[in-house]
TIDO-17975 format. One record per atom (N, C-alpha, C): x, y, z; atom name. Coordinates in nm, 2 decimals. Example, Ala and Ser with C-alpha at 12.3 -4.5 7.8 and 13.67 -1.06 7.14 Angstrom:
<rs>
<r px="1.32" py="-0.57" pz="0.78" atom="N"/>
<r px="1.23" py="-0.45" pz="0.78" atom="CA"/>
<r px="1.32" py="-0.33" pz="0.78" atom="C"/>
<r px="1.28" py="-0.22" pz="0.71" atom="N"/>
<r px="1.37" py="-0.11" pz="0.71" atom="CA"/>
<r px="1.29" py="0.00" pz="0.79" atom="C"/>
</rs>
This chain:
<rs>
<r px="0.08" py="-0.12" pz="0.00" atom="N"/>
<r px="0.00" py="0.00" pz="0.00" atom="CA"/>
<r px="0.09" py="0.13" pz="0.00" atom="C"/>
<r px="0.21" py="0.13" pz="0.05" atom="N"/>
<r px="0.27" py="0.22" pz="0.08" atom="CA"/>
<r px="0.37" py="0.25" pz="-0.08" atom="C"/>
<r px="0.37" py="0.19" pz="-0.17" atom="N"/>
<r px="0.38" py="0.18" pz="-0.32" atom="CA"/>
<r px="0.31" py="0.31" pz="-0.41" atom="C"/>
<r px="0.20" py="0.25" pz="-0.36" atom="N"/>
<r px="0.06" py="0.31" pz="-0.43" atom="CA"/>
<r px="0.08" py="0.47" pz="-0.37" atom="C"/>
<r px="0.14" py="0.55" pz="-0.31" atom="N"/>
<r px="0.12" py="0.68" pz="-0.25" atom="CA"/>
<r px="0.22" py="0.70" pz="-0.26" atom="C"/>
<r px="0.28" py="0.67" pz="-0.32" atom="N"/>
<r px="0.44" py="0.71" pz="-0.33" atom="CA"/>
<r px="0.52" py="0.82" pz="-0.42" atom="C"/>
<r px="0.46" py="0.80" pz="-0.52" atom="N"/>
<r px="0.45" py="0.89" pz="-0.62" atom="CA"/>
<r px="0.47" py="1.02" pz="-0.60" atom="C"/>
<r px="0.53" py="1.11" pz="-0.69" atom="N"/>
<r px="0.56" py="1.25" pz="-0.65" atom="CA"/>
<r px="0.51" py="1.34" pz="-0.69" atom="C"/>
<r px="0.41" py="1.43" pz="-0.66" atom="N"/>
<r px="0.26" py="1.45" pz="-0.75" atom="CA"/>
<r px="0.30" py="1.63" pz="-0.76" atom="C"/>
<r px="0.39" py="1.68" pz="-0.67" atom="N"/>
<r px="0.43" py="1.81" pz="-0.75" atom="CA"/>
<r px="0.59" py="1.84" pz="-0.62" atom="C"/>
<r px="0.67" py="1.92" pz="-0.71" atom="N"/>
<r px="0.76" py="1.97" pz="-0.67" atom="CA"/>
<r px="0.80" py="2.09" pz="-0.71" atom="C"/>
<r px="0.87" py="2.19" pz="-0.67" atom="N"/>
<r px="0.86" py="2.30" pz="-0.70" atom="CA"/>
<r px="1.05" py="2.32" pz="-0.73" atom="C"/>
<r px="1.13" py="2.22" pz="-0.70" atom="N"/>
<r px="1.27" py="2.27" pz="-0.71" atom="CA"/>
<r px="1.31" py="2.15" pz="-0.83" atom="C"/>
<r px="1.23" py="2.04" pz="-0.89" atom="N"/>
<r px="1.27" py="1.95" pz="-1.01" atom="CA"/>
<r px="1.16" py="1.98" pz="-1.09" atom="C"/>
<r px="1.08" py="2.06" pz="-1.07" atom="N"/>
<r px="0.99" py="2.10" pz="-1.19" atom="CA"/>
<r px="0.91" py="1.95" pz="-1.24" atom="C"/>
<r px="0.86" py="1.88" pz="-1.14" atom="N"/>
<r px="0.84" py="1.79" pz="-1.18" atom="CA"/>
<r px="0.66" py="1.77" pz="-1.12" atom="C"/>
<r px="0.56" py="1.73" pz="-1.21" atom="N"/>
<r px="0.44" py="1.76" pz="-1.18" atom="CA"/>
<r px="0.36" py="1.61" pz="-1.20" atom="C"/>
<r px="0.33" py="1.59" pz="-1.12" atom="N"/>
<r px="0.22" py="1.46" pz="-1.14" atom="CA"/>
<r px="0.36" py="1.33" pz="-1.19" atom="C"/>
<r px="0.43" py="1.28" pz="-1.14" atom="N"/>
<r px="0.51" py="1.20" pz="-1.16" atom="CA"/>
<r px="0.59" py="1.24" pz="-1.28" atom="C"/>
<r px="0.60" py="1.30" pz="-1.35" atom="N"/>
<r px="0.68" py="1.38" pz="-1.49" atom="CA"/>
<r px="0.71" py="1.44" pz="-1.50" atom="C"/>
<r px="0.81" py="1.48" pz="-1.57" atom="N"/>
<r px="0.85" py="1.63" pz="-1.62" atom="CA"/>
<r px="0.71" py="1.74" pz="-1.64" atom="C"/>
<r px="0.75" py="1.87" pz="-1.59" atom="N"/>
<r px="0.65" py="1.94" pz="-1.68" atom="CA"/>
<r px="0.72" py="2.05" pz="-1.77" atom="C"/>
<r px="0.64" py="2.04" pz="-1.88" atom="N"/>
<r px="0.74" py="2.06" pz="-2.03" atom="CA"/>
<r px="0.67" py="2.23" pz="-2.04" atom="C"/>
<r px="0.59" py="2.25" pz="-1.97" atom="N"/>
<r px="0.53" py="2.37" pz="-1.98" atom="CA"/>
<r px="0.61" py="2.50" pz="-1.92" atom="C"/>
<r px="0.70" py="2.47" pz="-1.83" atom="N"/>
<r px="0.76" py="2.56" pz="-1.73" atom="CA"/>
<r px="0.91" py="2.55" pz="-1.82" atom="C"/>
<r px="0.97" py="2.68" pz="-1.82" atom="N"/>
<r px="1.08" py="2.72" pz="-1.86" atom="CA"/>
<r px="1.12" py="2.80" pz="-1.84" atom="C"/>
<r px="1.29" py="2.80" pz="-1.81" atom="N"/>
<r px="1.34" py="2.91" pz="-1.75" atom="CA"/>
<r px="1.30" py="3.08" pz="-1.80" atom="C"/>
<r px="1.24" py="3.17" pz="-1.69" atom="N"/>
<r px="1.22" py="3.30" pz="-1.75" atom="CA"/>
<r px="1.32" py="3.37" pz="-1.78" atom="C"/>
<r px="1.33" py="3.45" pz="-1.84" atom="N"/>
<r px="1.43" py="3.52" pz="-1.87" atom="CA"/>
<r px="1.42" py="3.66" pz="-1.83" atom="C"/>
<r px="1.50" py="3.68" pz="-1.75" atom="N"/>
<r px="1.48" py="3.79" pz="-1.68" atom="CA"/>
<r px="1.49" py="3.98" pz="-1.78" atom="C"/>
<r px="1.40" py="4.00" pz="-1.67" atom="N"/>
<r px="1.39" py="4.17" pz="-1.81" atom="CA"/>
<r px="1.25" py="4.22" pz="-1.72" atom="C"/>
<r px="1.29" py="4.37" pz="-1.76" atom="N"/>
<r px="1.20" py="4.47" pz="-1.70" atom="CA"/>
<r px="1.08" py="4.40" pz="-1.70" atom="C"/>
<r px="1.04" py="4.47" pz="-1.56" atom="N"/>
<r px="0.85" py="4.46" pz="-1.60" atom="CA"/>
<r px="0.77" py="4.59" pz="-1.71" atom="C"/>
<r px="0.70" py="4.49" pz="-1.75" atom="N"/>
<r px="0.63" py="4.61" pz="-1.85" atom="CA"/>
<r px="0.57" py="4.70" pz="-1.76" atom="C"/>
<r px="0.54" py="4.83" pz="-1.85" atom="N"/>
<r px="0.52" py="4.96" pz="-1.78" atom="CA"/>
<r px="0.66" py="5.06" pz="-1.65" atom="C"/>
<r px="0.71" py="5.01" pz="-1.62" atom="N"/>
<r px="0.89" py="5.00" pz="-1.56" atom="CA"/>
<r px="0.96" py="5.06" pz="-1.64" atom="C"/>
<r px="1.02" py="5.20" pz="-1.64" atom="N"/>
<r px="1.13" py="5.22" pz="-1.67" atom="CA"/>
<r px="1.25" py="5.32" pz="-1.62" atom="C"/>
<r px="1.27" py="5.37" pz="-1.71" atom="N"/>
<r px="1.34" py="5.51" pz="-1.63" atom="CA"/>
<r px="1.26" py="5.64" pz="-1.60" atom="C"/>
<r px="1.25" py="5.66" pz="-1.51" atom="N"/>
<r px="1.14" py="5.76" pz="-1.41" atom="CA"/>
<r px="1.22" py="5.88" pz="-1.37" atom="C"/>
<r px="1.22" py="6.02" pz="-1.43" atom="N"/>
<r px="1.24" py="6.10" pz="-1.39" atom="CA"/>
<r px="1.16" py="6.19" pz="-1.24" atom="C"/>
<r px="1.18" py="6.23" pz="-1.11" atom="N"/>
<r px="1.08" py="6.25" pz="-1.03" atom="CA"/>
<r px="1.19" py="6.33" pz="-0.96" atom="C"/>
<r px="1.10" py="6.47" pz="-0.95" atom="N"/>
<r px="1.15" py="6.60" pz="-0.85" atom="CA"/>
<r px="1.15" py="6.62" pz="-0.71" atom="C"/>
<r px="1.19" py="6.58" pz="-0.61" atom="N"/>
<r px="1.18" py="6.54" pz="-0.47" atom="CA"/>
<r px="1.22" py="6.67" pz="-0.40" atom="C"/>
<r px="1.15" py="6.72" pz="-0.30" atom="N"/>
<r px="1.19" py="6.90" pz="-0.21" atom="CA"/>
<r px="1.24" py="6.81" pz="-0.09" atom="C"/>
<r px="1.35" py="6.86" pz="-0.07" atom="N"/>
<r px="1.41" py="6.81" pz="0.06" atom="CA"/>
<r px="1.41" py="6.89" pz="0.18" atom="C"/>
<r px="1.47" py="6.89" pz="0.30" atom="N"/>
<r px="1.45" py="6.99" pz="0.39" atom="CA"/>
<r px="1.51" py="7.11" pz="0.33" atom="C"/>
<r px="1.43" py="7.21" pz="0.43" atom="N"/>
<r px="1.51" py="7.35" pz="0.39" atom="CA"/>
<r px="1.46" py="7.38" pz="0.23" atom="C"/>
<r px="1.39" py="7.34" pz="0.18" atom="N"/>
<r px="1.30" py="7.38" pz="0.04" atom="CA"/>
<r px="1.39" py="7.33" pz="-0.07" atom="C"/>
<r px="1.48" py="7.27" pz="-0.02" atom="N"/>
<r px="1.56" py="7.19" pz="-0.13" atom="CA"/>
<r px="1.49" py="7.10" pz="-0.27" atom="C"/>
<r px="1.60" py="7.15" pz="-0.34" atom="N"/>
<r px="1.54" py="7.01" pz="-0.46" atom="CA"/>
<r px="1.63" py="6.96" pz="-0.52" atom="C"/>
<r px="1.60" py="6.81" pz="-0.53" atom="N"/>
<r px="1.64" py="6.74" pz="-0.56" atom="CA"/>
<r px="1.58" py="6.65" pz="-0.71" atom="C"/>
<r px="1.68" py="6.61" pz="-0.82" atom="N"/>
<r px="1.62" py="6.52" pz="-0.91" atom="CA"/>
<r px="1.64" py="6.38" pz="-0.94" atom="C"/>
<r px="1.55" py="6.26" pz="-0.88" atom="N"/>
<r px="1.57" py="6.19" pz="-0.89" atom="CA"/>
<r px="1.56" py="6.10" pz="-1.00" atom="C"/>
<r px="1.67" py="6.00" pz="-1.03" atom="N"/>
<r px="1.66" py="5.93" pz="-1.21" atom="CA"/>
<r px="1.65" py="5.78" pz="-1.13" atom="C"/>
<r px="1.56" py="5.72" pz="-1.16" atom="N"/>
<r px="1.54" py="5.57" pz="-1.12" atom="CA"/>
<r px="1.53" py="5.50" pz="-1.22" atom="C"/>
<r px="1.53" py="5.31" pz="-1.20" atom="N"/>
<r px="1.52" py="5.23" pz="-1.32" atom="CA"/>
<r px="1.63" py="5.21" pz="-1.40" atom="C"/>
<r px="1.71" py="5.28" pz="-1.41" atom="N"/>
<r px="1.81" py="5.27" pz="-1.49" atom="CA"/>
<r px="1.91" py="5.13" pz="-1.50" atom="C"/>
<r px="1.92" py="5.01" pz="-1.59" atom="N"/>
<r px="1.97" py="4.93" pz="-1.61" atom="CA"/>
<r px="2.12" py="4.95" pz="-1.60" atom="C"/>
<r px="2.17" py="4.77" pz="-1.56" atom="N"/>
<r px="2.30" py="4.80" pz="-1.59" atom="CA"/>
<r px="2.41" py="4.82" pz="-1.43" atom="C"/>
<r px="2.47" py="4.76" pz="-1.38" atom="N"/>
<r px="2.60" py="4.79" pz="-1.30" atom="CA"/>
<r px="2.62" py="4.88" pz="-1.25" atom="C"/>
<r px="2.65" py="4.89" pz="-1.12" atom="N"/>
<r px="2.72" py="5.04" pz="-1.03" atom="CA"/>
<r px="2.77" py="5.14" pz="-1.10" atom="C"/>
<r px="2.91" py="5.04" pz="-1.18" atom="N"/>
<r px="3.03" py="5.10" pz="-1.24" atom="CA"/>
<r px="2.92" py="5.20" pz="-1.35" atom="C"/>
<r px="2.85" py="5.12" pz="-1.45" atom="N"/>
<r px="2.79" py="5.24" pz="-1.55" atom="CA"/>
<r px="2.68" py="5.31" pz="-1.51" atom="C"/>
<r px="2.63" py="5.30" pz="-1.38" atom="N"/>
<r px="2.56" py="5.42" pz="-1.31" atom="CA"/>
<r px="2.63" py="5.53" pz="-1.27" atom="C"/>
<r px="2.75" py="5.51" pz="-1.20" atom="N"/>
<r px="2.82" py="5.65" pz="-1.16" atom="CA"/>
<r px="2.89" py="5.72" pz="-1.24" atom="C"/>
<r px="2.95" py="5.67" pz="-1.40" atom="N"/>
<r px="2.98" py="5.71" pz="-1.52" atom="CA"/>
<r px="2.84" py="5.78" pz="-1.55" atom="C"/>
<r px="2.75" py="5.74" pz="-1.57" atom="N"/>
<r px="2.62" py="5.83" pz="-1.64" atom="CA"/>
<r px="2.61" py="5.95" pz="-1.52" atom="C"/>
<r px="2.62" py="5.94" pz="-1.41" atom="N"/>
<r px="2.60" py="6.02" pz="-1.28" atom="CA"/>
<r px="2.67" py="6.13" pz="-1.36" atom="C"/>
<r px="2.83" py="6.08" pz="-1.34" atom="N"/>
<r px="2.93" py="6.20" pz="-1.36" atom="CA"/>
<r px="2.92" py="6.28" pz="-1.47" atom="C"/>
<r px="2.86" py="6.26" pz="-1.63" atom="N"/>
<r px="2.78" py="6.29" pz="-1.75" atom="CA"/>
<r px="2.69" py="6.37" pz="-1.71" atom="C"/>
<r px="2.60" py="6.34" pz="-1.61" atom="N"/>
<r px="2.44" py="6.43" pz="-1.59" atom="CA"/>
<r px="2.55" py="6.56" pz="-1.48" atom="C"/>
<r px="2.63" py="6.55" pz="-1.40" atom="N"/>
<r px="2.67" py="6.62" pz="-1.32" atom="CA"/>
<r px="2.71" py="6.73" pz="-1.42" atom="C"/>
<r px="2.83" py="6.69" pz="-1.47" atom="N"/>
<r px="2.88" py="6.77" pz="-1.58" atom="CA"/>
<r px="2.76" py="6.86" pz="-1.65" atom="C"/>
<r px="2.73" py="6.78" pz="-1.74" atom="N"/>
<r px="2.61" py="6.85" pz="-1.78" atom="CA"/>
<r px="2.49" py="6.96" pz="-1.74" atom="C"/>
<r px="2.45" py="6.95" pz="-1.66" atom="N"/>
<r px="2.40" py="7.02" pz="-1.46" atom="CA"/>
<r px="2.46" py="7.13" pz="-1.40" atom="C"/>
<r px="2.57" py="7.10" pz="-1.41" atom="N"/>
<r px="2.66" py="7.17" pz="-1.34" atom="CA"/>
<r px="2.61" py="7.15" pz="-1.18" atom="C"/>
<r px="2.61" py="7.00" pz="-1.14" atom="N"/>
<r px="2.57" py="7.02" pz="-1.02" atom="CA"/>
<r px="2.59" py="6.92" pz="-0.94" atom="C"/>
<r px="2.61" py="6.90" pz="-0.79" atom="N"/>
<r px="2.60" py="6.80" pz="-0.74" atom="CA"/>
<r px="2.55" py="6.66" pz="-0.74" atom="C"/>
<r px="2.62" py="6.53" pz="-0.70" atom="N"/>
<r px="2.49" py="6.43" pz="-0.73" atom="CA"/>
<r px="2.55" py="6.32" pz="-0.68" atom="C"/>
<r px="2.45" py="6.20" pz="-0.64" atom="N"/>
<r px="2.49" py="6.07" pz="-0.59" atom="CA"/>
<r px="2.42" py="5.94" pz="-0.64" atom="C"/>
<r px="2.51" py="5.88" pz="-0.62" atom="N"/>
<r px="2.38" py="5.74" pz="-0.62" atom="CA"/>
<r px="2.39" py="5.64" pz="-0.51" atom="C"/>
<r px="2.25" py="5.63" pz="-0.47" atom="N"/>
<r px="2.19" py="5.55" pz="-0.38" atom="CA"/>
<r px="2.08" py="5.48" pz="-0.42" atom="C"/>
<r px="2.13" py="5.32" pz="-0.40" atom="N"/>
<r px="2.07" py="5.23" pz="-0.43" atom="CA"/>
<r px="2.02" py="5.22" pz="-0.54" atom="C"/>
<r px="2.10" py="5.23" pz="-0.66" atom="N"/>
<r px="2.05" py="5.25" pz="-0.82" atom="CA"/>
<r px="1.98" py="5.37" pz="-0.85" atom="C"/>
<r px="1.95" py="5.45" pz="-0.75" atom="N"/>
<r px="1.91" py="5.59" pz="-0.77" atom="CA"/>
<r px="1.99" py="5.71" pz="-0.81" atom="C"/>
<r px="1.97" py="5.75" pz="-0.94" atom="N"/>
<r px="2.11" py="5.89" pz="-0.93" atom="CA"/>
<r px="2.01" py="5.99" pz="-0.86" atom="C"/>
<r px="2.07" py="6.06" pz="-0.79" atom="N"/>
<r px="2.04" py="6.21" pz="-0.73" atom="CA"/>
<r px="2.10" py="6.30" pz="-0.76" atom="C"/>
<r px="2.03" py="6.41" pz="-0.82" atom="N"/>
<r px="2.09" py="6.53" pz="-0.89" atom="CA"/>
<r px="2.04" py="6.68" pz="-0.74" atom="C"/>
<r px="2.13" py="6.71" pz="-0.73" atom="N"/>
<r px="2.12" py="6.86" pz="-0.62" atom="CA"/>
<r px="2.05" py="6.96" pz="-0.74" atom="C"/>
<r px="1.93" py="6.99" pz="-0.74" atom="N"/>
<r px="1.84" py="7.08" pz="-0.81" atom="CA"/>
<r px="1.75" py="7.05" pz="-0.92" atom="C"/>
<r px="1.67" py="7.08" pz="-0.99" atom="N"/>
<r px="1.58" py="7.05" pz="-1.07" atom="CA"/>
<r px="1.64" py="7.09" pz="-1.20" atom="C"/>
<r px="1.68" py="6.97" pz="-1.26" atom="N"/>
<r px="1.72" py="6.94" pz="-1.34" atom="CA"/>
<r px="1.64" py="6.85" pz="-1.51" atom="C"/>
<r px="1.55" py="6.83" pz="-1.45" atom="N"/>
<r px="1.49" py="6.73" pz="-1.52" atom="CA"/>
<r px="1.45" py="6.77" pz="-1.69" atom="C"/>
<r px="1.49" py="6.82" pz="-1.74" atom="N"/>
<r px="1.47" py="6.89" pz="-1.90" atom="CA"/>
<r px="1.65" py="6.88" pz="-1.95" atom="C"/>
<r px="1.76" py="6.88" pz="-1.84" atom="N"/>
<r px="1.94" py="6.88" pz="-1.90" atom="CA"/>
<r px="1.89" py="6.66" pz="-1.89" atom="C"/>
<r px="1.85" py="6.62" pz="-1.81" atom="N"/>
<r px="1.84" py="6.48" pz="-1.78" atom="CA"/>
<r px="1.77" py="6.40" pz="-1.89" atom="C"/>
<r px="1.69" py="6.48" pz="-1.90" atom="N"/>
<r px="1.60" py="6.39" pz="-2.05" atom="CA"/>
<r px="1.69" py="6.40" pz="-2.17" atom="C"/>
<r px="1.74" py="6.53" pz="-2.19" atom="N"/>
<r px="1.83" py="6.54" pz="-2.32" atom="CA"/>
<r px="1.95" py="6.44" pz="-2.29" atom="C"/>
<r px="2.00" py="6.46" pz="-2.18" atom="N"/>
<r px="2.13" py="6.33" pz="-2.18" atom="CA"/>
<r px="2.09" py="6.19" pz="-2.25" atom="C"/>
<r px="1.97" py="6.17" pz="-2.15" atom="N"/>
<r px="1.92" py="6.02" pz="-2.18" atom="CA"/>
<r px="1.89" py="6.03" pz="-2.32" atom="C"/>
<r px="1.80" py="6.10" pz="-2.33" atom="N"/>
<r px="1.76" py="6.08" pz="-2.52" atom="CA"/>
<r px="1.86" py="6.05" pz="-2.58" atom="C"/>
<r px="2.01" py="6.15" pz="-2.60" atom="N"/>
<r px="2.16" py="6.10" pz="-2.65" atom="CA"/>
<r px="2.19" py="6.03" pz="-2.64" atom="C"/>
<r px="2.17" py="5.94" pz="-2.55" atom="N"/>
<r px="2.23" py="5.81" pz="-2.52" atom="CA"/>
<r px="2.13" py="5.66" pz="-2.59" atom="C"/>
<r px="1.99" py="5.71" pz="-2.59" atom="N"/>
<r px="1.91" py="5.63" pz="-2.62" atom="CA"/>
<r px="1.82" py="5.58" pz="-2.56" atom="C"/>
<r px="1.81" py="5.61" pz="-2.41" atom="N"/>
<r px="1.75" py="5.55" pz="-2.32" atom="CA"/>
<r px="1.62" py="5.68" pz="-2.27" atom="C"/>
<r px="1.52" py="5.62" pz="-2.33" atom="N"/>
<r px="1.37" py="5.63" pz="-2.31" atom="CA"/>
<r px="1.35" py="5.70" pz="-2.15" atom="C"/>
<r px="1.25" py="5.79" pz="-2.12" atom="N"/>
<r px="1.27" py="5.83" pz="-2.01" atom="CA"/>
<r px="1.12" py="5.94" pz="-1.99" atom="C"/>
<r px="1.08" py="5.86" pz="-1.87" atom="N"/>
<r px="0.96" py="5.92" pz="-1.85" atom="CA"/>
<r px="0.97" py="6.00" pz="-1.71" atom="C"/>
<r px="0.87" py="6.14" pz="-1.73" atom="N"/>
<r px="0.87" py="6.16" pz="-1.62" atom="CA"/>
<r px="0.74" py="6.13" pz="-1.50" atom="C"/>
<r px="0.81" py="6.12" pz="-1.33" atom="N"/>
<r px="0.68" py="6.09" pz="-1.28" atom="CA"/>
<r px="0.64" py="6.17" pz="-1.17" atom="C"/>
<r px="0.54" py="6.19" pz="-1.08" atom="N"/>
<r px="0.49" py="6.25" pz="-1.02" atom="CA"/>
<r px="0.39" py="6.36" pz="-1.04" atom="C"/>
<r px="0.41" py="6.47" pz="-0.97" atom="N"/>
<r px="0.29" py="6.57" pz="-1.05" atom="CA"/>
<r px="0.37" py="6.71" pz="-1.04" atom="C"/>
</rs>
């Protein structure tokens, strides 16, 4: 009896469903979620500060803080990145779109 229930009717780490392979499941391939991209958004910090934040942006540390130093130049202005976030010191968002556009990289802005 203990034959009869033995069987392995789903697993989630051999992809294996009802005693078989399941041929249905295949590795995803990873890539943005749709509607996701590069998000321009104007942030007031204390003291009536402003700040421009560029989010989304694909790609490695190393070619975030290269684009950073690009928009800085460009700006003429301070800036950081935190946690794949560039930060630009002031409202910049019209020198940021033009960078991106030259580069190729699509770019919306968000908030109100």
């Amino acid at each position: 009896m203990a034959e009869q229930n033995s069987r392995l009717v789903y697993s989630t780490g051999d992809v294996v469903v009802d005693g078989r392979q399941d041929v249905r499941k295949e590795p995803q391939q990873q890539r943005q979620p749709e509607g996701r991209g590069v998000r321009l958004r104007l942030e007031r910090r204390a003291s009536d500060r402003l700040a421009t934040l560029v989010s989304g942006l694909p790609g490695p540390e190393q070619k975030l803080t290269a684009l950073l130093k690009e928009l800085k130049s460009a700006c003429g202005a301070g800036g950081t990145v935190k946690d794949g976030v560039l930060e630009l010191q002031g409202d910049h968002r019209d020198k940021v779109e033009a960078v991106l556009r030259a580069r190729g990289i699509p770019s919306k802005r968000a908030g109100g």
